[in-house]
C-alpha positions in Angstrom: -17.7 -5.4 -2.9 -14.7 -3.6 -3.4 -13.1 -4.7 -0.4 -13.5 -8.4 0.6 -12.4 -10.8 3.7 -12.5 -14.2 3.6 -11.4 -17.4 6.3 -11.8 -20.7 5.4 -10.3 -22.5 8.6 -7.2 -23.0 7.5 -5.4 -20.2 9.6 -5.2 -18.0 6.4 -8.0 -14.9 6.2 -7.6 -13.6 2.6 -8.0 -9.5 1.9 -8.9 -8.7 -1.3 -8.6 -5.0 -3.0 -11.4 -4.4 -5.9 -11.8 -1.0 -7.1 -11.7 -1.6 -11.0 -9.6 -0.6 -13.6 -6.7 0.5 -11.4 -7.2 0.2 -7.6 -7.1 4.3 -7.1 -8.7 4.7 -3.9 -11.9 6.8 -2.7 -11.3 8.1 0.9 -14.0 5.3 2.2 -12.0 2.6 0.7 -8.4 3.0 3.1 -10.9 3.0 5.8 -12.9 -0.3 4.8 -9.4 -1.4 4.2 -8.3 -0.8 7.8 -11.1 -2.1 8.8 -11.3 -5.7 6.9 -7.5 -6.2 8.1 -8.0 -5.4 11.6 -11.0 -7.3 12.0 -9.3 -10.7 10.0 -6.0 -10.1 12.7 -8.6 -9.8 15.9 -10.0 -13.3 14.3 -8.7 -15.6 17.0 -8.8 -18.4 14.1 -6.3 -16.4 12.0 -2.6 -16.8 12.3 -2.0 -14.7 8.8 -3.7 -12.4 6.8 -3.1 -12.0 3.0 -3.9 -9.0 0.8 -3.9 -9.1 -2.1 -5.7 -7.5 -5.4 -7.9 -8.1 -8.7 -7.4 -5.3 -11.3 -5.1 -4.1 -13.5 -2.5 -3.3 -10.5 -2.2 -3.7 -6.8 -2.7 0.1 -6.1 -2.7 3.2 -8.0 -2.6 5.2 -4.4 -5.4 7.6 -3.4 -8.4 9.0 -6.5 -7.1 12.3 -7.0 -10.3 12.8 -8.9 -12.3 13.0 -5.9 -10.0 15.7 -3.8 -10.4 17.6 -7.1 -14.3 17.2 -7.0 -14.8 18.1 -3.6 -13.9 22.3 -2.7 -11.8 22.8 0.9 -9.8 20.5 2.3 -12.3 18.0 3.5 -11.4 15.6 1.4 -7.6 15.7 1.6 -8.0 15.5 5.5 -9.8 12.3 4.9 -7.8 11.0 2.6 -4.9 11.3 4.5 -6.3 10.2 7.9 -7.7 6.6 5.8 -4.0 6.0 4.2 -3.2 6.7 8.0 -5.2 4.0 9.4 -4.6 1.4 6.6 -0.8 1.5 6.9 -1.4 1.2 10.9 -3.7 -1.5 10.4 -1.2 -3.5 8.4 1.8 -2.9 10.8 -0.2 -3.3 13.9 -2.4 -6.5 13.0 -2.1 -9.1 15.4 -0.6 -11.7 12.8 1.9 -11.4 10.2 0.4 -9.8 6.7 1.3 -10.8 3.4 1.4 -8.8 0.3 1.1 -10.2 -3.0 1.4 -7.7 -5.3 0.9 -7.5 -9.2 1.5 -4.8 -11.6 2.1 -1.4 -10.5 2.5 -0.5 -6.3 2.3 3.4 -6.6 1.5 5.8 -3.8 -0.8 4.4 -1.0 0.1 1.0 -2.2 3.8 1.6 -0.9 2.9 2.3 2.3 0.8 -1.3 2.4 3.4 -3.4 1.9 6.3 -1.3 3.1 4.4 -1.9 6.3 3.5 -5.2 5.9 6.0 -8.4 6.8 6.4 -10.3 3.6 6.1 -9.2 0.2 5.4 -11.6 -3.1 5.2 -10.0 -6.2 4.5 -10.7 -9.4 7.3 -10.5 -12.1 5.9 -7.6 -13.8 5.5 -5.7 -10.5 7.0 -2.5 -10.2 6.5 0.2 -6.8 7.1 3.9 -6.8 6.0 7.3 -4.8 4.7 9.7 -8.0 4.0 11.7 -4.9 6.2 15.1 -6.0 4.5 14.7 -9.2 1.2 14.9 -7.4 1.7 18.0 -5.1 2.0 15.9 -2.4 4.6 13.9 0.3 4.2 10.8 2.1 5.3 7.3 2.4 8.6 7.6 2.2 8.5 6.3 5.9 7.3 3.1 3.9 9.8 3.2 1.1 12.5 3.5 3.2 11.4 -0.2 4.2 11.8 -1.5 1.4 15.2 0.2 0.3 18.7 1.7 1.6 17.9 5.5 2.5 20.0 7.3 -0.7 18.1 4.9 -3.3 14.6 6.0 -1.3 15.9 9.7 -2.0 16.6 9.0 -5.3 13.5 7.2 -6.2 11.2 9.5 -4.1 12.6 13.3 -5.4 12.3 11.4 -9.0 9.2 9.9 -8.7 10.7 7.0 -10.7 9.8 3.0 -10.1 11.7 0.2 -9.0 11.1 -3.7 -10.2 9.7 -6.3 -8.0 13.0 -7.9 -9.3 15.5 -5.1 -8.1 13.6 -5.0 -4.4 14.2 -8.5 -4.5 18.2 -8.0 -4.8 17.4 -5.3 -1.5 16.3 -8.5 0.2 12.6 -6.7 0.8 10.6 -8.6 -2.0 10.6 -12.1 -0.7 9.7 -14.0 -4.0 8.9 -13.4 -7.5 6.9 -15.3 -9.6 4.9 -15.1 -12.8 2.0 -13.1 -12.4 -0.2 -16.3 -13.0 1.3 -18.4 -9.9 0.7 -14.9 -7.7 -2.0 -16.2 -5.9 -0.8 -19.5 -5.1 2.9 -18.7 -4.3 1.2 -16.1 -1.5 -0.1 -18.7 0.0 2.6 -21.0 0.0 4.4 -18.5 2.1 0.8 -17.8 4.2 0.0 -21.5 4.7 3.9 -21.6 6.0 3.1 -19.5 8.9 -0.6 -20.9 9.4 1.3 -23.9 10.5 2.6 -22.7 13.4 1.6 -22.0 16.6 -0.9 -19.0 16.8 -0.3 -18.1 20.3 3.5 -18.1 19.4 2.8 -16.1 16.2 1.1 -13.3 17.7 3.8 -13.3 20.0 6.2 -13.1 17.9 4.8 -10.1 15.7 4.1 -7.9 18.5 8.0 -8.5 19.8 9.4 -7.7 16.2 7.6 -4.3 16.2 8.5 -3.8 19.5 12.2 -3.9 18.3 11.4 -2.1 15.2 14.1 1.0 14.3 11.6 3.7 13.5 8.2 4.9 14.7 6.3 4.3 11.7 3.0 5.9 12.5 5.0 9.1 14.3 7.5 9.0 10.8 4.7 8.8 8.5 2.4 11.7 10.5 5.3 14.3 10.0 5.7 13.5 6.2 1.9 14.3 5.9 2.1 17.7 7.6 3.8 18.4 4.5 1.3 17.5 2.2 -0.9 20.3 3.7 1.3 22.7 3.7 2.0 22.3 -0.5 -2.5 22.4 -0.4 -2.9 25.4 1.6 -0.5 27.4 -0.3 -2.4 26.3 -3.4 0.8 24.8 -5.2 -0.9 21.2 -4.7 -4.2 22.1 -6.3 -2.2 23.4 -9.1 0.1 20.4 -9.9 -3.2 18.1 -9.5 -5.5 20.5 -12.0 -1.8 19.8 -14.4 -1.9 16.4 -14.2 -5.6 15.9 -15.0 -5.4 18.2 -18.0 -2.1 16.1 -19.3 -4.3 13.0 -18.4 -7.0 14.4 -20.4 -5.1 14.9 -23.4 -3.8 11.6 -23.8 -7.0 9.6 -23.5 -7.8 12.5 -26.0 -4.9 10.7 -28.1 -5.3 7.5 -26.8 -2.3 7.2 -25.2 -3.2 5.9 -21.5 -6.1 4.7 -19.7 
């Protein structure tokens, strides 16, 4: 299954992303997402939830193959509307979600753990919004979580990536490890809060994003009216059909995967 939830009584429900060989998600997939991490906060048992992912990275943001497959704007909609729920689902869950995150964080992935409440990454982690280079906007809401505002700008009108290392220096990433201890050092942090109280946790995560600065969902909502503007004046279509060709030619020269 590409999307997996598991509790084994210990307080922790575990999340796990599977959509080989780089975690680019097909529209159902943010939605079974949303799904899995509601349901494991509504879990009166759990008193954390950790995501994390198998594959080559932790996510390689939406399939832009499929948008190009499908004619209209049917599929963009949906698209849109699934990161929309997954990135609510991971702010609003009842209990405190951990990211652990290996390899690359692009796109959609931002907008997971910029939303989520504690980050762990591996040391060859690095996050990014290719998003400009794509045709589209969107998760800079989520960025700017994890960064000050004139590095998001600089990073997002760029498109370049930052280290698990560097976001750790910002005070976002909580801890880095080896990509081998991932797993475990996640739930170090998740077995942590699985010792306290749930009734207090629950509390507690509901009052931080009742103090939060920004209206996530509102922020994130306006950055995607955007993105539909660049697809009905065509200019996103084109930019997509660019970067399939360029991708084409350099599995031609076997320069990517």
């Amino acid at each position: 299954m590409p999307i997996t939830s598991q509790t084994d009584g210990s307080g922790v429900a575990v999340v796990t992303i599977d959509y080989p060989p780089v975690n680019a998600f097909p529209t159902k997939g943010w939605f079974d997402l949303a799904d899995a991490v509601r349901n494991a906060g509504r879990d009166q048992r759990n008193r954390v939830v950790v995501v994390r992912a198998e594959n080559r990275g932790f996510c390689a943001g939406v399939d832009i193959k499929e948008i190009q497959r499908n004619p209209g704007h049917q599929s963009l909609i949906d698209a849109n509307r699934g990161c929309a729920e997954v990135f609510s689902a991971v702010y609003d869950c009842q209990v405190p979600v951990v990211t652990a995150v290996n390899g690359f964080c692009l796109g959609g992935g931002i907008g997971i753990v910029g939303n989520s409440d504690i980050i762990v990454a591996s040391d060859d982690a690095t996050f990014g919004l290719p998003e400009v280079d794509r045709g589209a906007l969107g998760a800079a809401t989520h960025l700017a979580r994890l960064v000050p505002q004139h590095l998001m700008r600089a990073l997002f009108f760029t498109a370049r990536t930052i280290t698990a290392q560097e976001l750790q220096h910002h005070g976002s990433v909580f801890k880095v490890v080896p990509r081998s201890e991932l797993d475990d050092a996640a739930m170090e942090v998740a077995a942590d809060i699985a010792a306290k109280d749930g009734r207090v946790i629950r509390a507690a995560k509901e009052a931080l994003n009742g103090i939060d600065l920004q209206n996530v969902h509102r922020s994130y909502r306006y950055e995607q009216g955007f993105t539909f503007e660049l697809n009905l004046s065509g200019a996103a279509d084109e930019i997509r059909e660019r970067f399939e060709d360029d991708l084409a030619r350099q599995r031609a020269a076997g320069g990517t995967h």
